[in-house]
C-alpha positions as CSV (number, residue, x, y, z in Angstrom):
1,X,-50.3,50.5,53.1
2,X,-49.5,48.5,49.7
3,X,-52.7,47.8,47.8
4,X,-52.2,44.5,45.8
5,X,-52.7,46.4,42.6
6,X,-49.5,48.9,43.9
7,X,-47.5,45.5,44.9
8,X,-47.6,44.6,41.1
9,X,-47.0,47.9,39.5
10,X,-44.0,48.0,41.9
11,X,-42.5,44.5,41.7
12,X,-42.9,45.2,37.5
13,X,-40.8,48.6,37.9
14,X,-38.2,46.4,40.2
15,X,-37.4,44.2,37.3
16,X,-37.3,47.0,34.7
17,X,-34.7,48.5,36.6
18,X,-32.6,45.3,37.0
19,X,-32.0,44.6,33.5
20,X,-28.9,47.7,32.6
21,X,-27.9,45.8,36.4
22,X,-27.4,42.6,34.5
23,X,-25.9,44.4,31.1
24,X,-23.4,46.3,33.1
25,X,-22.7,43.1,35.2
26,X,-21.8,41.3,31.7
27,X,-19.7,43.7,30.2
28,X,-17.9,44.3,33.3
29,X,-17.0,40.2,33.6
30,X,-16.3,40.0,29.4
31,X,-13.7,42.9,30.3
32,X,-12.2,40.7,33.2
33,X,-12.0,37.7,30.9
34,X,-10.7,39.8,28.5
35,X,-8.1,41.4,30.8
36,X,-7.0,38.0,32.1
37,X,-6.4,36.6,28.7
38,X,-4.0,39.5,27.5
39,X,-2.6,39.7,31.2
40,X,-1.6,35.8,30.9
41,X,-0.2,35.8,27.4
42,X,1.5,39.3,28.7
43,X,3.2,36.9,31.5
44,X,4.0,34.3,29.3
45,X,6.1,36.4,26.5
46,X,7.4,38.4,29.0
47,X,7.9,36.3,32.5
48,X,9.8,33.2,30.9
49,X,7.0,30.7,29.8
50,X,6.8,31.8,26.8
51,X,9.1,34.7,25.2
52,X,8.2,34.6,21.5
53,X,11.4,37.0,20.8
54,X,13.1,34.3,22.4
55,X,11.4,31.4,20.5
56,X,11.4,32.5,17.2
57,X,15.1,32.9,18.0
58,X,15.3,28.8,18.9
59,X,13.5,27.8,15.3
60,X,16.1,29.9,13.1
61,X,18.6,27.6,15.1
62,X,16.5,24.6,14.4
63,X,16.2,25.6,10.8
64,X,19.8,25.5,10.2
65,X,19.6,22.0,11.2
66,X,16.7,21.6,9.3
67,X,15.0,19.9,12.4
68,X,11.9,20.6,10.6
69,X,8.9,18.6,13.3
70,X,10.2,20.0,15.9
71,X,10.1,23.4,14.4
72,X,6.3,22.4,13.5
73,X,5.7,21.5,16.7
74,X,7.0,25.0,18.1
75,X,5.6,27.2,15.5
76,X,2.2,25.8,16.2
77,X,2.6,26.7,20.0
78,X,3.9,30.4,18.8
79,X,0.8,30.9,16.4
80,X,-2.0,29.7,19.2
81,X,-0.2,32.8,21.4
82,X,0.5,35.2,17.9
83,X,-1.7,33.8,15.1
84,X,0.0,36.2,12.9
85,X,3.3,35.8,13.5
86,X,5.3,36.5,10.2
87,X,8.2,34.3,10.6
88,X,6.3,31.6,12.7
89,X,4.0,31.4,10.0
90,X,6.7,30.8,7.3
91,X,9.0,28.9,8.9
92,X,6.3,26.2,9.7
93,X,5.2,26.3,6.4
94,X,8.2,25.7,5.0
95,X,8.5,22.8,7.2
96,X,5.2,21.1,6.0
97,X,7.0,21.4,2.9
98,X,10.3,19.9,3.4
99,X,8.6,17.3,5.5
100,X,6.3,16.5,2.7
101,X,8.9,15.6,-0.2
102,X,10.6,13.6,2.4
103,X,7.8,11.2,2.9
104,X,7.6,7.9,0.2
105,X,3.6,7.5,0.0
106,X,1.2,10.3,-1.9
107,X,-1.0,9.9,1.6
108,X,1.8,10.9,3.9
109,X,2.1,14.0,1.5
110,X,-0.2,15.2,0.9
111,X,-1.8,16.6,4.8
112,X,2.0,18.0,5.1
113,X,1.6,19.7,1.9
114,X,-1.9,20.9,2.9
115,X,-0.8,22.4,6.3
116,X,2.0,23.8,4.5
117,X,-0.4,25.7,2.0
118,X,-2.3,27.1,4.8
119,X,0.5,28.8,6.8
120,X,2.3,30.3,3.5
121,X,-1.3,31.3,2.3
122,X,-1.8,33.6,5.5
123,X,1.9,34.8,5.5
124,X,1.5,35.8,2.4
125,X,-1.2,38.3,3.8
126,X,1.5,40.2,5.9
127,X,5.0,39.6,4.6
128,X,7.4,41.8,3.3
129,X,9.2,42.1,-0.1
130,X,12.0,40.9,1.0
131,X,10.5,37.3,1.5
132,X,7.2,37.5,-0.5
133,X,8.6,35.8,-3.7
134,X,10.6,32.7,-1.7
135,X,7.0,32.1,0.0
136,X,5.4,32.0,-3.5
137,X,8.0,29.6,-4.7
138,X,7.4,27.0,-2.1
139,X,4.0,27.7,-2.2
140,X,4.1,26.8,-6.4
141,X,6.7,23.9,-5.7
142,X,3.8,22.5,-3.3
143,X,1.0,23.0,-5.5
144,X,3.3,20.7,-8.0
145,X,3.6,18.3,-6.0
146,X,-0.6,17.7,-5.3
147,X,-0.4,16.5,-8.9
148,X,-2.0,17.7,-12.3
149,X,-5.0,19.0,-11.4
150,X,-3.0,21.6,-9.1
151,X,-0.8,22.5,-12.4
152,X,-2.6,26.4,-12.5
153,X,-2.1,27.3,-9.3
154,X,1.8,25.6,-9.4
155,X,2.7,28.1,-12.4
156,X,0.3,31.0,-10.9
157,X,2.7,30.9,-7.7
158,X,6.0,30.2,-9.2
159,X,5.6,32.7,-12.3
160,X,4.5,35.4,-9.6
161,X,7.9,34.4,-7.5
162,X,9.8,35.3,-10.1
163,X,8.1,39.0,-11.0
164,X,9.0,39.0,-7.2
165,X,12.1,38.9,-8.0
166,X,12.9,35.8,-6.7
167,X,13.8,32.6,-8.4
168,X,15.1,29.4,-7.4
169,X,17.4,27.0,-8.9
170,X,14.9,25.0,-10.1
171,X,11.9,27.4,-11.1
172,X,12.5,27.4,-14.9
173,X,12.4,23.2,-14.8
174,X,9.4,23.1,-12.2
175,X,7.6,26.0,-15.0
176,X,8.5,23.5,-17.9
177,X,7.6,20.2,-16.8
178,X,4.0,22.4,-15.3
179,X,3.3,23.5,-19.2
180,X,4.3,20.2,-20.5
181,X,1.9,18.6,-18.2
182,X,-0.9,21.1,-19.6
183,X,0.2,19.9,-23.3
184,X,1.4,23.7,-23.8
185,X,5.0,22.6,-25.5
186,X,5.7,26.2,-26.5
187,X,5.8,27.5,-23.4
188,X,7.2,24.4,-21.9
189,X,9.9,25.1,-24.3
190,X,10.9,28.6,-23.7
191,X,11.1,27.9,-19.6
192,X,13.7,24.7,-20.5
193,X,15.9,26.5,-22.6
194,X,15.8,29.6,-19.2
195,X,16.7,26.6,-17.9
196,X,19.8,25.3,-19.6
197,X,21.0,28.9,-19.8
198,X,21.6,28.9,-15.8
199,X,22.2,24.9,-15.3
200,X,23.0,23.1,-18.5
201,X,22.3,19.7,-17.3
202,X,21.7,16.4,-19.7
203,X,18.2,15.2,-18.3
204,X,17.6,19.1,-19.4
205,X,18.9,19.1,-23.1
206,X,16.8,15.5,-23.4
207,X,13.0,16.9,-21.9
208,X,13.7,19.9,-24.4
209,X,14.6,17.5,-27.0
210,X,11.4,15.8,-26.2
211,X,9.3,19.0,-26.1
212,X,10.5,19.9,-29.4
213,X,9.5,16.8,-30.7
214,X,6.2,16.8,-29.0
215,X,5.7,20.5,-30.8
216,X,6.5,18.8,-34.2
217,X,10.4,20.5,-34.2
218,X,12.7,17.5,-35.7
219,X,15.3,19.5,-36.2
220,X,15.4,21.3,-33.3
221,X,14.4,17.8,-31.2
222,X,17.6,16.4,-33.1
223,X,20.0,19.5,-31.8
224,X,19.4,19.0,-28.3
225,X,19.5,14.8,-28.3
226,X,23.0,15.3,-29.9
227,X,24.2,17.7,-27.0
228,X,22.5,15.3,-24.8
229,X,24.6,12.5,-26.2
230,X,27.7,14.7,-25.5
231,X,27.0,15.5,-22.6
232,X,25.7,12.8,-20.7
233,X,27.6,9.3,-18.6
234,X,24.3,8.2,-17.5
235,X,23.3,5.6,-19.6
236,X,19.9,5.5,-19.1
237,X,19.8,9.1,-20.2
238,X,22.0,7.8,-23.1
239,X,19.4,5.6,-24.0
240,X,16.2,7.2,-23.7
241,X,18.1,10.4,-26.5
242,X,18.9,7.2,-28.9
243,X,15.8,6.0,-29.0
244,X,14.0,9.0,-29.9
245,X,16.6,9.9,-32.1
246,X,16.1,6.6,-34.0
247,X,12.7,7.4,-34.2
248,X,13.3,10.5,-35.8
249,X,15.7,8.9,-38.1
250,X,12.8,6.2,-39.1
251,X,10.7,9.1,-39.4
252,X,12.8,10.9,-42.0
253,X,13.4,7.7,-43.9
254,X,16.7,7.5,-42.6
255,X,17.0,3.8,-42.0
256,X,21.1,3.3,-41.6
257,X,21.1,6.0,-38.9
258,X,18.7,4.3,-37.0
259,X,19.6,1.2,-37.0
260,X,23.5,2.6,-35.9
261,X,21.3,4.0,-32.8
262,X,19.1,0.6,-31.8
263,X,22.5,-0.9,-32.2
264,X,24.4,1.1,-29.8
265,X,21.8,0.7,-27.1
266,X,22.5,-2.9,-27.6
267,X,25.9,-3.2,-27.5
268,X,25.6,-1.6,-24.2
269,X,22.3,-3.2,-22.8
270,X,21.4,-6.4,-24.8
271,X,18.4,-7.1,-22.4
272,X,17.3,-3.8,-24.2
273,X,14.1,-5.6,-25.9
274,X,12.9,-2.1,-27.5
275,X,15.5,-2.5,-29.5
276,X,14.8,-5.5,-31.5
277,X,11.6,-4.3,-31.9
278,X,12.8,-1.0,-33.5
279,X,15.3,-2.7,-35.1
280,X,12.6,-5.4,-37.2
281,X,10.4,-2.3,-37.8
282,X,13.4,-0.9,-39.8
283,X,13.7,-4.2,-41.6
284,X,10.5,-4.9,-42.7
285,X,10.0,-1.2,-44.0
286,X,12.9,-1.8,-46.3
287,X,11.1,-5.4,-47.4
288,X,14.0,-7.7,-45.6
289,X,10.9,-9.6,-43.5
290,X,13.2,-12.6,-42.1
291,X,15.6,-10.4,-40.8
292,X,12.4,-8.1,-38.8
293,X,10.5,-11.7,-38.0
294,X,14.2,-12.5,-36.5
295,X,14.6,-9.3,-34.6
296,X,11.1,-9.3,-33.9
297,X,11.7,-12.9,-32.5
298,X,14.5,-11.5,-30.2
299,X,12.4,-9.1,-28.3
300,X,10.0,-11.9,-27.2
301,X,12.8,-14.3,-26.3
302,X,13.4,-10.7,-23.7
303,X,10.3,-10.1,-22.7
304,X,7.5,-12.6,-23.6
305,X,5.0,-10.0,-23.1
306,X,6.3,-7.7,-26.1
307,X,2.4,-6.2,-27.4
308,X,4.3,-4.9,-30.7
309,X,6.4,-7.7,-31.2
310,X,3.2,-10.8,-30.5
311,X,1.6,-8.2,-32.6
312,X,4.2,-8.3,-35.4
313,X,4.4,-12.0,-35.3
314,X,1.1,-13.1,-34.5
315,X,-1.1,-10.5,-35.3
């Protein structure tokens, strides 16, 4: 007979005994979820559904034809199967990247550049030499483009590409416009004339011209506008060097030269209002004040709106 005393000491031993029951029960159903989970994804690289061999094979061939969303789109399937995935993980953030600069509007940008940031950021986790410094290069040319207050982590990444020992076309001019943009000329400097040495390009010999003149250099600011003016067929190049180089002239008192330069930019632009404006400063320096109110007079009959010139005549 079962005393009701004995009926409760049992029924509390009963559920004593149930609970490594329920423990093992858990584990045992984790380990089948478990086991299903690496069985399917087992099935689907191996079995045709998904064969990431097979896949990764398909982007390089989209690459070449630089489909880049639909190479998104299939990298982003690889990495939910392989999170990890070196190449996946690169070749979609290159993608973000090259879709980025293609878009017109900072707000389109700026997500592609993000997404591209995270995948490059993890790949560079696992990479190899080989690639390590190309990912730091994109990674720095998409820090660039987030705009100035990025400018750290642009020259971090594309400095570190280059003690990689990779470096692109462009790095030295991406690394001088970054320092510029931080005000440090030197340095800015030094990475344009890298520059020059491997791509001597006009628009080149002008921003170092500037850079010297920013860093207080006339001399060496006056070198490089000359090679830009030999170098150059774009005239809006060819304008922006004689400008600054009349400004140096004025600058060093040397009146005639300048005004040879203000006059060259109007003999081929005569809409070119700056120029009037320039050329009445020089004029009333030297004391001849109808020929600056004249010149003066010409840059607002150009642009109406002229600050210096209402300033000049008005003022």
């Amino acid at each position: 007979m079962i005393l009701p005393g004995d009926r409760y000491k049992f029924s509390g031993k009963k559920k004593q005994s149930r609970k490594p029951i329920l423990i093992i029960t858990a584990a045992v159903m984790i380990g089948a979820v478990i086991t299903a989970v690496i069985i399917l994804n087992k099935s689907q690289s191996e079995n045709g559904f998904f064969n990431i061999a097979e896949e990764v094979t398909t982007i390089e061939t989209l690459w070449e034809n630089q489909h880049y969303e639909t190479i998104n789109e299939k990298c982003e399937a690889l990495l939910s199967i392989d999170p990890m995935n070196q190449k996946a993980l690169i070749y979609n953030g290159f993608s973000y990247f090259y879709r980025g600069t293609s878009q017109f509007s900072l707000e389109e940008k700026i997500p592609l550049f993000d997404d591209a940031l995270v995948n490059l950021r993890k790949a560079l986790l696992i990479c190899n030499d080989a690639i390590r410094g190309k990912v730091q290069y994109i990674i720095g040319k998409c820090y660039y483009q987030k705009g100035n207050f990025y400018s750290d982590l642009a020259i971090k990444y594309l400095e570190e590409s280059v003690e990689a020992g990779y470096t692109g076309e462009d790095t030295y001019e991406y690394l001088g416009l970054l320092y510029s943009r931080l005000n440090k000329y030197q340095e800015s400097a030094d990475y344009y004339i890298k520059a020059i040495e491997g791509n001597p390009t006009d628009m080149l010999y002008l921003v170092l011209a500037q850079t010297y003149y920013q860093l207080g250099e006339i001399e060496n600011a006056e070198e490089y506008l000359i090679w830009t003016l030999n170098k150059t067929a774009d005239f809006s190049v060819e304008q922006k060097a004689r400008y600054l180089l009349g400004n140096i002239f004025v600058e060093k008192k040397e009146y005639l030269k300048a005004e040879k330069e203000y006059r060259i930019i109007l003999e081929k632009n005569n809409k070119a209002a700056d120029a009037h404006y320039y050329l009445g400063d020089i004029y009333d320096k030297i004391g001849d004040s109808a020929k600056a109110r004249y010149e003066w007079r010409k840059c607002l009959e150009i642009d109406s709106y002229h600050y210096g010139a209402r300033l000049k005549l008005y003022g």
